[in-house]
Each structure stands twice: as C-alpha cells, then as structure tokens.
C-alpha angles and dihedrals in degrees: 000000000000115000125210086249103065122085141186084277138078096211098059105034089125093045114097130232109275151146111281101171149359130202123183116245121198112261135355104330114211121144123034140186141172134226120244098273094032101236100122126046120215110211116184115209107188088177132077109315097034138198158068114310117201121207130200098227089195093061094022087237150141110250106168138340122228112213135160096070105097129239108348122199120133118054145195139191122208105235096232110349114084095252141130126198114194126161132238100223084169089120137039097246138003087061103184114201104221115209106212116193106239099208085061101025088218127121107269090167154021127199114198135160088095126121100202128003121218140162112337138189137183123219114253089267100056089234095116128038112203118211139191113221093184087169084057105043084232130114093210120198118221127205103222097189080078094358083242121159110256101180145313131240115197115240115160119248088334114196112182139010135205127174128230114238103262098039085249088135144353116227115210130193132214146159086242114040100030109219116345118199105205124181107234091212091064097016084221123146100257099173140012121196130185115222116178132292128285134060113300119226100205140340121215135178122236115244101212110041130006114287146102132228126201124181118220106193095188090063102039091242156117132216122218115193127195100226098196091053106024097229136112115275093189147321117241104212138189099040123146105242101321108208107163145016123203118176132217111260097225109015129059096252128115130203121217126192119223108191099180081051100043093219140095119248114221104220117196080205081200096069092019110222133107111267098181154358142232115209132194109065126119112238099325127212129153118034124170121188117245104249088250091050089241107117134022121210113212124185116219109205079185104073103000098257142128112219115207114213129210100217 
C-alpha cells in the first residue's frame, strides 16, 4: 500500500509532503492549470486586479500576467495544442469563455452564446470542450477545431463538469440534479444520481479506478460515486470547506483542499480515508498535480499566493 510519504522519487521517500515554496500572484487566486509538459503554471485572479498569472515551474517564478479579459475562474488546457480556455464571469449572463494562445499568451478567441458559465472540461483529445451553462440548465459541447456549438444536453443548474479516461462520459455535478452520467457518443443523459443536498464546488475523476468525487463546501463533505454502478461509495465527512480534489499521477492517493482549514487533506483513495494532512496555506482552493508527481500547486485567496508542494 502506498503511503502518503512516498513520493515519484527514490531520494525523499521519507520526506513528507510540505510546502517548499511560495511566490505572490496579483488579486484574489482561485482556480490553476499546467500546461502538458508542466513548465508553465496558469493562475486565474477574478478579483482587482484581475487576470491570469503565469508562472515559470522550473524557477518558481512570475513570468507575465494576462489581463483584459474580465473576470477569469474556470480554466482549461488544451491536451496538445498551445490553448487556454478561462471564463469571464465578470457579468451575470452572457458569460463569454475567452481562448488565449498560450505561446503568446495573448486572446486568439472568444466563445459566446452561453447564459452562465460554469465549470468546464476538454476530452482528452482536445476535440470537445464541455461546458456548464448553469444559467441555462445545458451542458453545451463545443467544437474547438471553429468553437462552434455542437449540441446541448439538459442538466439542470450544472456546476461543474470531469470527464471519465477514455472520453466514454462526462459527470456533471449540480445542486439540482445531483451527479448525471452522459455518454459522450450520444451526449444522452445515461444516468442521474442523487448525492446529498446542498451546491457542489467542483467534481473530478479518479485516475486510477472508477469513481467520482465532488466537494460540498456548505456541508463540510465530500461525495465519493461508484461510476460503474452509479451509486455512492462513501461520504467523507468532517472536513473543513472542501473545495477541490487532484489526484497523484502514479500512486492511489488524492489531495483535497480545505479552504476554512487552510490545509490540504492526503486521501489513499483505495481505502478511502484521509491518512494525513499538510498544514500552512491561507484559505486554499484549486490544486492540480505536476505531470511526475512530484509537486502540487496549490492557490491561497487568503494572502494572494501560490504554494508549491513537495508531494
């Protein structure tokens, strides 16, 4: 069994996971992605100032911020070609998505036609782009070779969306409708779960077995589905504002951030329970995994900082 001390490299397996480093972005940082290699960092500010930080992984470092395009929170990275998909949740509705060439970082692109904009995800091929019109009740699919609308399932007041390795189905969360299961060959609904009440954060797909996790900060919990049976696995309970689950890239573990207990939670996901913790962050909320396993990046609304973990 893996234990939350090892880690992708011989020399530190007895060092335990912890905070390494720390570098100030601009505004309130909330969501992250990298980018396929892992060499550049995407931070998403909604707040003044507002904007997309990029960071240089190798020196820790800010290189560039991209502003002018509103208020950014959800993001996307293309799979293989050099894009980024954020959202302008500046206004209520008409929530346009802006695509931001990453070898640039300038805008190339803007999607509109949504309500609300939500969470968002891309296949693994880059060919679809998922989005959760939660304004609209839809979860609309994009063509991102033209960013034309393909087509629209109805999901009521959908929040967040993950999909599944494979690109068999999407699984969508939402206050309403609990979790949806929808085959992405037919985009039909194919399943429909209830969880339990209150507004989901975020929703992610395990990398290593067939279940879902979404957060739900209100009630201090998080929900674990079965996919292959659509039905709960277990309830971790207890947790102080869950916002987002990443997952290690080679071994069975999870990381959850717990923004009212600025700390990180360690999850075996094969037994399911919380082995450890990692203490010292401001209010955490989005944390992705390095490609190697070797680093989390963690964002701190608190204090306006990004915490680099040693995993």
């Amino acid at each position: 069994m893996v234990t939350p001390t090892e880690t992708t490299h011989e020399n530190d397996k007895e060092e335990p996971a912890a905070i390494v480093n720390t570098v100030a972005v601009q505004g309130s940082p909330n969501r992250l992605v990298l980018n396929r290699d892992g060499t550049r960092l995407y931070v998403a500010s909604s707040t003044l100032p507002q904007g997309i930080t990029v960071i240089d992984t190798a020196t820790f470092s800010v290189l560039t911020t991209i502003g002018d395009i509103g208020s950014p929170i959800w993001l996307a990275m293309h799979p293989w070609a050099p894009l980024l998909y954020a959202s302008d949740n500046s206004q209520a509705s008409n929530t346009p998505i802006t695509v931001i060439d990453t070898l640039t970082d300038t805008v190339s692109d803007q999607i509109k036609g949504f309500t609300t904009v939500h969470g968002f995800a891309l296949d693994s091929n880059g060919t679809n782009l998922y989005v959760a019109d939660y304004g609209r009740s839809e979860v609309v699919v994009i063509n991102t070779a033209n960013h034309q609308r393909i087509t629209a399932t109805h999901v009521r007041y959908p929040r967040d969306i993950a999909i599944a390795p494979g690109n068999a189905r999407s699984h969508v969360a939402s206050g309403s409708d609990g979790w949806t299961s929808i085959h992405l060959g037919t985009n039909r609904v194919v399943t429909q779960t209830s969880t339990v009440a209150g507004q989901p954060a975020s929703i992610a797909h395990a990398r290593f077995n067939a279940r879902v996790y979404i957060t739900y900060r209100d009630r201090g919990e998080v929900y674990i589905g079965n996919t292959s049976t659509a039905q709960v696995s277990t309830i971790l309970a207890g947790l102080l504002s869950p916002y987002q689950v990443a997952f290690h890239t080679i071994f069975e573990l999870a990381y959850i951030t717990e923004t009212d207990g600025n700390r990180v939670s360690i999850l075996n996901t094969r037994i399911q329970a919380v082995t450890s913790t990692v203490q010292g962050f401001d209010k955490p909320r989005g944390i992705v995994v390095t490609p190697n396993g070797r680093f989390a990046y963690v964002a701190n609304i608190g204090n306006g900082t990004v915490s680099q973990v040693r995993l």
